[in-house]
C-alpha positions as CSV (number, residue, x, y, z in Angstrom):
1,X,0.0,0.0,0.0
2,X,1.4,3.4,-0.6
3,X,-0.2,4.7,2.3
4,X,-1.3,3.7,6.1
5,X,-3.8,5.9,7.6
6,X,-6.0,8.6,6.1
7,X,-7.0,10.6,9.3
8,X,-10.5,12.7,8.4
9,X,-12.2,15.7,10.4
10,X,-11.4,18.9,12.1
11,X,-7.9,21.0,12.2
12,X,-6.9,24.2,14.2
13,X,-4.1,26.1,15.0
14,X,-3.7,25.9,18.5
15,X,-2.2,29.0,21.3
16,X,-0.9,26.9,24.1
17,X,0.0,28.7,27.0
18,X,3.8,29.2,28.0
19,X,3.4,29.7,31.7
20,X,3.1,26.5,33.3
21,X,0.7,26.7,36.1
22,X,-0.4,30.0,35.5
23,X,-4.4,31.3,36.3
24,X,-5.2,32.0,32.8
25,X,-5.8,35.3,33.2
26,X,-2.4,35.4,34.5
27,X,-1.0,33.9,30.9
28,X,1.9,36.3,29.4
29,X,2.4,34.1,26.5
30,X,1.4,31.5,24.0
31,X,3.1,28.9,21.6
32,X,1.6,28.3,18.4
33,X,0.9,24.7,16.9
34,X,-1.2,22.7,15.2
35,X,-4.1,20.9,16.7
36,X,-7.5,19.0,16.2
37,X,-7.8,15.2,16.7
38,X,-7.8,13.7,13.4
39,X,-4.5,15.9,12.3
40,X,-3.1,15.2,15.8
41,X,-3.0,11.4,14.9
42,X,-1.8,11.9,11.6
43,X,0.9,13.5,12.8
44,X,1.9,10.8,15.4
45,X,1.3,8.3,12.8
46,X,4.0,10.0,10.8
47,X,6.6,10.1,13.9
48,X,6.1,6.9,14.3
49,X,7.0,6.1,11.0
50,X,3.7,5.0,9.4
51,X,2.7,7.4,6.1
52,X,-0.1,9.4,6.8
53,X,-3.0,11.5,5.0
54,X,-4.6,14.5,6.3
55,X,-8.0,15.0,4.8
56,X,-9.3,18.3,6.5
57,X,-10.5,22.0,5.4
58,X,-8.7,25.1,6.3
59,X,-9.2,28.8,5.5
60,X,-8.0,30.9,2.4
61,X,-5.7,32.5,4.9
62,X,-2.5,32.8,6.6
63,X,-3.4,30.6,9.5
64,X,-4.3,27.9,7.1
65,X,-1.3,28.6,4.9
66,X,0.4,27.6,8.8
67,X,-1.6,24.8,9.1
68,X,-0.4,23.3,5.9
69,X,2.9,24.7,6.3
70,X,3.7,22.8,10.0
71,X,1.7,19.6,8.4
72,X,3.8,19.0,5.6
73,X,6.9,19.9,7.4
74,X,5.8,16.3,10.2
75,X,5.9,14.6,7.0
76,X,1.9,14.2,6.4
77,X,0.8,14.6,3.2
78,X,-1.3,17.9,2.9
79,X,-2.2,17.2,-0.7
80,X,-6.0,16.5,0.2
81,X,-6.6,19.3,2.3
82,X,-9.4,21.5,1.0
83,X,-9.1,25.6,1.2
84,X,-12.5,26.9,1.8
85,X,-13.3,30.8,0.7
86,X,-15.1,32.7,3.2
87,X,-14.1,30.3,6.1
88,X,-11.7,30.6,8.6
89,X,-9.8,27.8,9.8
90,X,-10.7,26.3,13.8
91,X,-8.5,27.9,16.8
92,X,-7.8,26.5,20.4
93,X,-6.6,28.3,22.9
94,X,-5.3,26.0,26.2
95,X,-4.4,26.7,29.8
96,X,-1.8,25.0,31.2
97,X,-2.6,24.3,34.7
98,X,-1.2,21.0,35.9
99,X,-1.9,18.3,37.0
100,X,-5.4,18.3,36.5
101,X,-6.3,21.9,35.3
102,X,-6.4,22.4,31.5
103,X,-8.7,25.0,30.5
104,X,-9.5,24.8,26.6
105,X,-11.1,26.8,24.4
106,X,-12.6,26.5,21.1
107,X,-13.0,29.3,18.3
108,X,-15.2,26.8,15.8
109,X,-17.8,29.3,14.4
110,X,-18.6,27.9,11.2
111,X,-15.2,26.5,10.6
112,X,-13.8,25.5,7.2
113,X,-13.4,21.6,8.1
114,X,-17.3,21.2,8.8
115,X,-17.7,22.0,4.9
116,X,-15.6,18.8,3.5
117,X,-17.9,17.3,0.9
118,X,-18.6,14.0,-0.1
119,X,-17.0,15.6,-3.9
120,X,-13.8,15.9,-2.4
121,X,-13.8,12.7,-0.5
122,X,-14.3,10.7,-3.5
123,X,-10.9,11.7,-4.6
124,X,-9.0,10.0,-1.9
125,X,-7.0,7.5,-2.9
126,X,-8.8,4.6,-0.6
127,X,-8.0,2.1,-2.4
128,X,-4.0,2.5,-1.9
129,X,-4.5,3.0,2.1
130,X,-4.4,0.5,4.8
131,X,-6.7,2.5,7.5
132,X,-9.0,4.8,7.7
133,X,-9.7,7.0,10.9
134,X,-12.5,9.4,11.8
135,X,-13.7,11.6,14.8
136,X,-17.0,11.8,16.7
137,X,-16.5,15.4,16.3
138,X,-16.8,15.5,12.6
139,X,-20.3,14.4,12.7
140,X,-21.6,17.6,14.8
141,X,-21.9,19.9,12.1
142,X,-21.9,20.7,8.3
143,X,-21.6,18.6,5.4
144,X,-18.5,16.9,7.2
145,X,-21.1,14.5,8.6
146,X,-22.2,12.9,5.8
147,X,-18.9,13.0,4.2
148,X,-17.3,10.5,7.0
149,X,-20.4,8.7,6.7
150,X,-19.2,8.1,3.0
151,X,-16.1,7.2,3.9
152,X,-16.7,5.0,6.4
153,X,-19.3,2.8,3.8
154,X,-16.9,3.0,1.0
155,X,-13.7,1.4,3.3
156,X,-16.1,-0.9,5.0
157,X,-16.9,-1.7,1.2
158,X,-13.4,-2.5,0.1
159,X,-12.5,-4.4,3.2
160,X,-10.0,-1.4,4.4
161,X,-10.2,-1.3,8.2
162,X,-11.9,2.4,9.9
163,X,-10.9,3.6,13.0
164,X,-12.8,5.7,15.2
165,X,-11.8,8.4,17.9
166,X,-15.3,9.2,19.4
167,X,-13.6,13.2,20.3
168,X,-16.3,13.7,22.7
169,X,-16.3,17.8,22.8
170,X,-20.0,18.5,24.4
171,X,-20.3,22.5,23.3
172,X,-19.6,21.1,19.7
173,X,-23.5,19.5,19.9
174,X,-26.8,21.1,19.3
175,X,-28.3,18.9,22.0
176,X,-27.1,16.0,24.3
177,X,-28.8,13.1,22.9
178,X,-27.6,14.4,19.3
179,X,-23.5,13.0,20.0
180,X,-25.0,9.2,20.5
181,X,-27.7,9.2,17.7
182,X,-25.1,9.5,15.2
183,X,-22.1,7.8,16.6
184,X,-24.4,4.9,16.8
185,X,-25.1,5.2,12.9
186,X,-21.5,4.9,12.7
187,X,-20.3,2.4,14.8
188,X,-21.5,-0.6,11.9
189,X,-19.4,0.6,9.5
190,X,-16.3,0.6,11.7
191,X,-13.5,-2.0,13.0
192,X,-12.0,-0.1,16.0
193,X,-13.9,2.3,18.4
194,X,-11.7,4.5,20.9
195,X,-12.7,6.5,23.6
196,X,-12.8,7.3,27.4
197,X,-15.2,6.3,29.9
198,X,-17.4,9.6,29.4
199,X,-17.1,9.2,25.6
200,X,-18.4,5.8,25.5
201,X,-21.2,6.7,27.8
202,X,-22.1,9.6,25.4
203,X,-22.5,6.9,22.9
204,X,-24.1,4.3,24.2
205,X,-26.5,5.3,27.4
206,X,-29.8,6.5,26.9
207,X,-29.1,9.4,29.4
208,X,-26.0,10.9,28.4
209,X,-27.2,13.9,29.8
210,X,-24.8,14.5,32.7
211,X,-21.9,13.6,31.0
212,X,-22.7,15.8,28.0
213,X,-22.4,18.4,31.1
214,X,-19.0,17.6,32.3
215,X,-19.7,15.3,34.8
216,X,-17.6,11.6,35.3
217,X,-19.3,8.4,34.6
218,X,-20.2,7.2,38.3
219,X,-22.0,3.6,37.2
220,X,-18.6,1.9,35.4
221,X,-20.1,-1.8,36.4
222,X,-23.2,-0.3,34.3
223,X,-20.8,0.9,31.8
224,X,-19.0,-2.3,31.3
225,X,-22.1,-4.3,30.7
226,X,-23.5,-2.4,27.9
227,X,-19.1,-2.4,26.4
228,X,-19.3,-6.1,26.7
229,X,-22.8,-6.3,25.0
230,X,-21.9,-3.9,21.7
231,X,-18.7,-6.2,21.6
232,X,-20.7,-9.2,21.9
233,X,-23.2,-8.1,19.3
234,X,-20.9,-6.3,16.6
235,X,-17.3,-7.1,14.9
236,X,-15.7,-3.8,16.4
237,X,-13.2,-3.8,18.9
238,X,-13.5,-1.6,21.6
239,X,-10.6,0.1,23.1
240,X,-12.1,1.7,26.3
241,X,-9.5,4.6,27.7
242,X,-9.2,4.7,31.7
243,X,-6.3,6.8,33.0
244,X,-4.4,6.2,35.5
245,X,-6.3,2.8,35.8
246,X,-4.9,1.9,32.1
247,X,-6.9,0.6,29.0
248,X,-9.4,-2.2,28.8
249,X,-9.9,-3.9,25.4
250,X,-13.8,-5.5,24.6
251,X,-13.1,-7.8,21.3
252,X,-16.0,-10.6,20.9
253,X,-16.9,-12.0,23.7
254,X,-13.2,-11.1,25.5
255,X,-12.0,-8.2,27.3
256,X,-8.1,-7.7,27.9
257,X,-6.7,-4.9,30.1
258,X,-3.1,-2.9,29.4
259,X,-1.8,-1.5,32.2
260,X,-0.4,2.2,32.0
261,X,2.7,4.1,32.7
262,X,2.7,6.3,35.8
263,X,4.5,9.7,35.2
264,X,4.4,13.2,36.5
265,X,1.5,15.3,34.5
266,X,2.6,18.4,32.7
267,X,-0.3,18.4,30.2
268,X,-2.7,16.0,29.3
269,X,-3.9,17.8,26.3
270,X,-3.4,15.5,23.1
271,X,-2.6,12.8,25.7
272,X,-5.6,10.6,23.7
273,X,-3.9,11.8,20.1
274,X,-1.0,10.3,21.4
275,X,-2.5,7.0,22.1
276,X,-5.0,6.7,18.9
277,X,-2.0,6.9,17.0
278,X,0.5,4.4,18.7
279,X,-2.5,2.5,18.9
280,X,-2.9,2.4,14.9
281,X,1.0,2.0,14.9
282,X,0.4,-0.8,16.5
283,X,-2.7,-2.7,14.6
284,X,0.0,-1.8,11.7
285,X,2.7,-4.4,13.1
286,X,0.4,-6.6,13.2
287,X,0.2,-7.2,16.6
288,X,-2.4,-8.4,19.4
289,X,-4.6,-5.5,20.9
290,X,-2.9,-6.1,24.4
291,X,0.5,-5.3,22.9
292,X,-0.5,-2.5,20.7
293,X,-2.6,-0.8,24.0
294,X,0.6,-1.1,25.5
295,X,2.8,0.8,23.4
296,X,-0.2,3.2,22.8
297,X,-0.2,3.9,26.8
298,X,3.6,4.7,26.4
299,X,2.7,7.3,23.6
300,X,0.1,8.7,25.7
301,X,2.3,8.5,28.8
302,X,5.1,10.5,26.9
303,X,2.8,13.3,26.0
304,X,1.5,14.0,28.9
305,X,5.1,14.8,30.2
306,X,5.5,17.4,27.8
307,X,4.4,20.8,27.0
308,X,2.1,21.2,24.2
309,X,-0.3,19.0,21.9
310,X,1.3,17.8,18.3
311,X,4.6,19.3,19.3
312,X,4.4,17.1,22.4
313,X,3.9,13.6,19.9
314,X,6.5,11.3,20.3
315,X,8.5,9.8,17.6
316,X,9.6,6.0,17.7
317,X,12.7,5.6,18.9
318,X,11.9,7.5,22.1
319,X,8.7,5.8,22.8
320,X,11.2,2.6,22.3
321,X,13.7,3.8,24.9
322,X,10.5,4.9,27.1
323,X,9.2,1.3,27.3
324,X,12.9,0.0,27.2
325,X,13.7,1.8,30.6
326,X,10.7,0.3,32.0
327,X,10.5,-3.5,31.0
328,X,9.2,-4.8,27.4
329,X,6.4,-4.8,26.4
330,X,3.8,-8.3,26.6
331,X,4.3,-11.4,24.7
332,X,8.4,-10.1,24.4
């Protein structure tokens, strides 16, 4: 295959904050990047050596001239990234307030990447890629939603295997039930659902509600029942993500947990980037889902030890070393 991953969905250029700790109105300064899940992945994809496709929208502009600019310079080939007249590209601007304090913010008023049509998705070259990945967030809005719908049909089609990072961002939504109706219209079409505890609740319970307003999921025993069932009742393989407590796998009618890495928390922003993409590294070598959640909790693990989002994504060698310095990984 010429390609590995076609990542598909929303881009921004993202203002990180350079003063650690700092109230945010306190914030002096801000580093510029590039940010939004599906890029995010494409670009740890890319550091980990796989060849990666950005399929997004950006503005007719000098941010989205950046956005291309720092895209194609991580090795991710910009070449189906759409510039959309009128639009402006997305924008994120993050606090950095660890270990648990990360105020984000989102400038997504009608933002080019909602507008990607089914036209310009028809033009990717599918049939020369190994994987697909998409983001909840992508089906919120615009003609972006049925456009991954497309996408997802058409790999599911030609046997090419569709990731998806469910990207739970709640203000994104016109209502709380909406995130669930169509991630559910999804989840058939696709081989590998990731996504935390709150994200999978969004999806799958009846009464998101509470969740959809910031709140943790409190009934995990219910939680893991209705995992186990989807797994039981569909081909996908569910990759749940639980923090500190590690990852547990649903696949058929067998669940498998990976343990995490403990480190000190600098940011945990793009921490789940991190992992979707060592994650897909991993499906890519072929290995079991315990072993590839393994090395994805050392991507993860590594981000959230650094400052920033795609600058923060490791490359493989030191994700190696990482795991190296703290015994092999399963099945070694």
């Amino acid at each position: 295959m010429k390609y590995d991953l076609i990542t598909a969905g929303r881009v921004s250029m993202d203002l990180f904050a350079r003063d650690i700790g700092a109230a945010f109105h306190d914030i002096s300064a801000f580093e510029s990047g590039v940010g939004g899940s599906p890029v995010n992945i494409a670009i740890g994809a890319s550091r980990l050596g796989l060849k990666s496709i950005a399929f997004t929208a950006v503005g007719d502009d000098e941010v989205g001239r950046f956005v291309r600019h720092y895209l194609g310079a991580e090795r991710v080939n910009t070449d189906f990234i759409s510039v959309k007249k009128g639009r402006r590209t997305g924008m994120a601007v993050v606090g950095v307030q660890p270990p648990d304090n990360f105020p984000l913010l989102f400038y997504r008023e009608n933002p080019a990447d909602i507008h990607l049509s089914i036209d310009e998705a028809t033009k990717l070259p599918l049939a020369e890629a190994r994987a697909l990945s998409l983001s909840g967030t992508a089906l919120s809005r615009g003609s972006a939603r049925d456009c991954c719908l497309f996408l997802a049909e058409r790999a599911a089609a030609q046997g090419m295997t569709s990731f998806i990072d469910l990207d739970l961002r709640p203000d994104q939504w016109s209502h709380p039930l909406a995130f669930g109706l169509h991630i559910r219209r999804l989840l058939p079409l696709v081989a590998v659902v990731i996504g935390t505890e709150e994200e999978f609740w969004a999806a799958l319970s009846p009464a998101p509600e509470a969740v959809m307003a910031g709140e943790s999921v409190t009934d995990r025993e219910g939680l893991h029942q209705m995992l186990r069932a989807q797994a039981r009742d569909s081909d996908a393989v569910l990759v749940l993500k639980r923090g500190e407590r590690g990852v547990r796998v649903y696949a058929g009618r067998s669940t498998t947990d990976a343990p995490g890495f403990p480190v000190e928390i600098v940011n945990t922003v793009g921490a789940g980037d991190g992992f979707a993409s060592g994650l897909i590294y991993g499906w890519a070598q072929g290995w079991d889902w315990n072993k590839a959640a393994r090395f994805a909790n050392a991507c993860g693990a590594l981000v959230v030890t650094r400052h920033g989002c795609a600058r923060a994504l490791p490359y493989r060698h030191e994700v190696e070393a990482f795991i190296n310095e703290r015994g092999k990984l399963p099945h070694e």
